[in-house]
N, C-alpha and C positions, 0 to 999 in steps of 0.2 A: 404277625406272621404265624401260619396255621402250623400245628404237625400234622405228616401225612404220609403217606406210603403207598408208592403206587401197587396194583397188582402186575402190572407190567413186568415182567423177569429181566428186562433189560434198565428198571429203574430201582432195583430190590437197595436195599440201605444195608450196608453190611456191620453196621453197630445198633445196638438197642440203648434207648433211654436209663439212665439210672447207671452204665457203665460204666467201670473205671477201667479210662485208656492211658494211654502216653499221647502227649500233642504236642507238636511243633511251635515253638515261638520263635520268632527270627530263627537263628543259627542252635539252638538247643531245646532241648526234648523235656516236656514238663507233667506231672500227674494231673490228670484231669477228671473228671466226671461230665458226662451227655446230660442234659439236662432238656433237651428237648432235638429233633431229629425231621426234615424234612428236603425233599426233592426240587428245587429250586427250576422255575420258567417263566419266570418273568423277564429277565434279561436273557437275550440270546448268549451275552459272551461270559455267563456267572450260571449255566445251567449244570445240573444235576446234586449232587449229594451233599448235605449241608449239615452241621450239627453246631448246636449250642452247650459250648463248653463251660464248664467253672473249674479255673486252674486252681487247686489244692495249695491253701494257705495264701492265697490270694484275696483281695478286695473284691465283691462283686461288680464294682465298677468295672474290672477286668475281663469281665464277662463277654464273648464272641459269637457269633456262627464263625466256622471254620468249613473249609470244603475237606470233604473224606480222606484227602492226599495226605492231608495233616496230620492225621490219627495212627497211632499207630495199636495194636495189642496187650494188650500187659501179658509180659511172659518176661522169663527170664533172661531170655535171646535180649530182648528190645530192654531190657532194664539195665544191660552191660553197654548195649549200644549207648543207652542214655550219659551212663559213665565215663565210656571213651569220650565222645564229644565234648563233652564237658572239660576233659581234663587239656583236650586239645584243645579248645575255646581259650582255655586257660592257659597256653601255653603260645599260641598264638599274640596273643592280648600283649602278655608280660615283653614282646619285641617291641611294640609298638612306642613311641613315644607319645606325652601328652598333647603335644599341637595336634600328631595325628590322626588320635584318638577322638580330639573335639572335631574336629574336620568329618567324619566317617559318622558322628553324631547330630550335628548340624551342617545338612548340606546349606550353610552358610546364605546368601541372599536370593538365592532359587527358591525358599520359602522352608518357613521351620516346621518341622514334624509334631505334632501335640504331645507334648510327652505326659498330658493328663487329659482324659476324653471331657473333665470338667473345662477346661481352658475358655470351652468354646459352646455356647448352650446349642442343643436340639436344634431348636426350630431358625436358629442361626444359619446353622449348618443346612437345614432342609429350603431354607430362603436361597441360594446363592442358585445361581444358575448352573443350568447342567454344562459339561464339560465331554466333546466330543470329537474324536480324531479318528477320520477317516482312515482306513487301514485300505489300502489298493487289494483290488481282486485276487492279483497275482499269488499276493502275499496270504491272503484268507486262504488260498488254497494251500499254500503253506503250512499253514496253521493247523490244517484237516488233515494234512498228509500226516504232518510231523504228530498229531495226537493219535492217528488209526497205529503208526510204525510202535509208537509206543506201548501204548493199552491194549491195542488188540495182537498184535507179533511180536510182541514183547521184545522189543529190538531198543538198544539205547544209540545216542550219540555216540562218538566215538571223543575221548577226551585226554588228555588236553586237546581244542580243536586245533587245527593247523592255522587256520586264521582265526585269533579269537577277539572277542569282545574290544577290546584294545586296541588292536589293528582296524577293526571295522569304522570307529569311531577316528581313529587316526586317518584310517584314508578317504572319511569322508570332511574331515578337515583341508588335508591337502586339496580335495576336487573344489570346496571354496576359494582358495586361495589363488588356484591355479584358475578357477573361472575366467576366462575373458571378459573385462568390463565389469569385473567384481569388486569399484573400486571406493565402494562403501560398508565393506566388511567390516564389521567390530569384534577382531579379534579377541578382545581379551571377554566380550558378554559371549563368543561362539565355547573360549574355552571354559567359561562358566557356567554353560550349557552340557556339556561334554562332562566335564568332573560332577554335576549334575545327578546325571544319568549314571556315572560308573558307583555313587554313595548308593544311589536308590539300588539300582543290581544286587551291591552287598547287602543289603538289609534285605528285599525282597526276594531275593534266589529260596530261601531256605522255606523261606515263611507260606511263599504262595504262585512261587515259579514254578515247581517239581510237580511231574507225579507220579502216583503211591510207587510204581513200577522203577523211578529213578533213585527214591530214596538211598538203599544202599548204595550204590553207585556213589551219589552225595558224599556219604559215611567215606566211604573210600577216597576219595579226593580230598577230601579235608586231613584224612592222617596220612596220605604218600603226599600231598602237597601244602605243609603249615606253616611255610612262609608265602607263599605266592598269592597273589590275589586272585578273588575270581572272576574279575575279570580279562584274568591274561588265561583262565583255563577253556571257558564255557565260551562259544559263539554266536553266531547271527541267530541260532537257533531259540536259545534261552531270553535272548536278547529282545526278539521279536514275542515272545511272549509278555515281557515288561513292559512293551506297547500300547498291549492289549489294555492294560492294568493302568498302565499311567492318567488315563481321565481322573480314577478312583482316589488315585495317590494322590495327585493334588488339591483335589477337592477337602481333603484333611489336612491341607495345609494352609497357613497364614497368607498366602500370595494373593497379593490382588489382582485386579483383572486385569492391568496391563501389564503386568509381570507375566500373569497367566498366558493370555493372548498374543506374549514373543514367546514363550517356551513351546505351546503348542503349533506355531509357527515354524520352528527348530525340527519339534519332533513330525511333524510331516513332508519335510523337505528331507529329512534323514528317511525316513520310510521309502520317501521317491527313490532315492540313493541306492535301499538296499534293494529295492524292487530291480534297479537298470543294473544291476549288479550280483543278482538274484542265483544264475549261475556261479558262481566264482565264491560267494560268500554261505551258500547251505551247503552243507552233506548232503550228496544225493543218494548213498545207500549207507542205511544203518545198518551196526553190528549186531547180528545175534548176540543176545546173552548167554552163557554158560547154562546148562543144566543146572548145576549148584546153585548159577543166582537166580534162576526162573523159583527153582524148591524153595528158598532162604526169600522169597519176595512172595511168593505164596502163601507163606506160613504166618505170617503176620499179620 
């Protein structure tokens, strides 16, 4: 992978190589340094700003591109931020019990996460056939609206959503069950599917859901909500973005292809779902943010 830098002003890379930033890993905020910097077009759905981090007192094996969302400043602001989460991470955690701990760690037979990038060699990995889920028209226009209301009018969701992530997943279980003539449902692989999708949300909300523009917002829902999950906060919105992602996601995991091939069978019949369902399930007008949070998301 080259570094490069468009002269485009609509492609400018707002970190320089050799920097030390703050970066996002799952749910908390780690010292980093850019070690190399480029504008990503190869994939339509993984384009623009991209940097290769080394997280401070880490293994190089460690070693990532991350998209810019990730990054954050080194300033004193974001180094308090890095603190609060932390302590609230920590404070979260400490409720949890062990069963539910390994459960939220291992989404259990929907395929195990690599918890070392050795697990599994290279050319293994680049052997396995691609993985691809059609996202319905409707929905891609979704996806355009919901990135312009962000990035560009700086508007966020509104949260807790009214219908969230939980409910959407709950009633597209019920519309199974109530099918007429749906009388080979395997309930207990549908809700293995379902608790699935709610582990990966947790882990990937923080990491590579958000962006740069939601961060605080994040910050803020994690300390007024440290008991609640999130997915009883965030909705169809965030949710449809994990979609987008899930090819990715599973292709780093241990599943085999006919594991594969009913999960992404799941996740396109839930897609249909939120498509026929499409009014009822997004926010159709974001909230302006605050003066203060447009300044405080700026400044970073």
């Amino acid at each position: 992978m080259t570094t490069e830098q468009s002269s485009d002003t609509n492609k400018e890379l707002l970190f320089n190589e050799n920097e030390k930033v703050l970066c996002y890993h799952g749910p908390l905020i780690y010292e980093a340094k850019i070690l190399e910097r480029n504008w990503m077009e190869d994939d339509p759905e993984l384009t623009g700003p991209y940097y290769f981090v080394h997280y401070k007192g880490w293994k190089r094996s460690w070693d990532e591109w991350v998209p810019e969302t990730r990054l954050l400043r080194w300033s004193e602001e974001n180094l308090q931020m890095q603190s609060r989460l932390k302590a609230l991470y920590r404070v979260k955690q400490t409720g949890k019990d062990a069963t539910r701990s390994a459960e939220v760690t291992d989404p259990s037979s929907l395929g195990k996460r690599r918890r070392d990038a050795k697990q599994e060699k290279e050319e293994d990995y680049l052997r396995r056939p691609e993985i691809r889920l059609d996202i319905p028209d409707t929905l891609k226009g979704q996806l355009v609206d919901d990135w312009e209301n962000v990035t560009k009018n700086q508007q966020l969701v509104t949260l807790p959503r009214t219908i969230t992530i939980n409910d959407v997943l709950n009633r597209y279980k019920r519309f199974k069950k109530d099918k007429k003539g749906n009388r080979e449902l395997n309930e207990e692989l549908l809700d293995e599917v379902l608790h699935g999708l709610r582990v990966y949300f947790d882990k990937a909300l923080g990491t590579m859901l958000l962006y740069r523009f939601e961060r605080h917002q994040y910050a803020d829902i994690l300390r007024q909500y440290p008991d609640k999950e999130l997915v009883d906060i965030y909705g169809a919105e965030h949710l449809l973005r994990l979609f987008v992602q899930m090819p990715s996601l599973i292709a780093h995991t241990t599943m085999d292809s006919d594991a594969t091939h009913v999960l992404m069978d799941y996740l396109a019949d839930i897609l249909k779902f939120m498509q026929k369902q499409q009014k009822q399930l997004f926010q159709a007008e974001y909230e302006s943010a605050a003066p203060s949070y447009v300044a405080l998301s700026n400044s970073n």
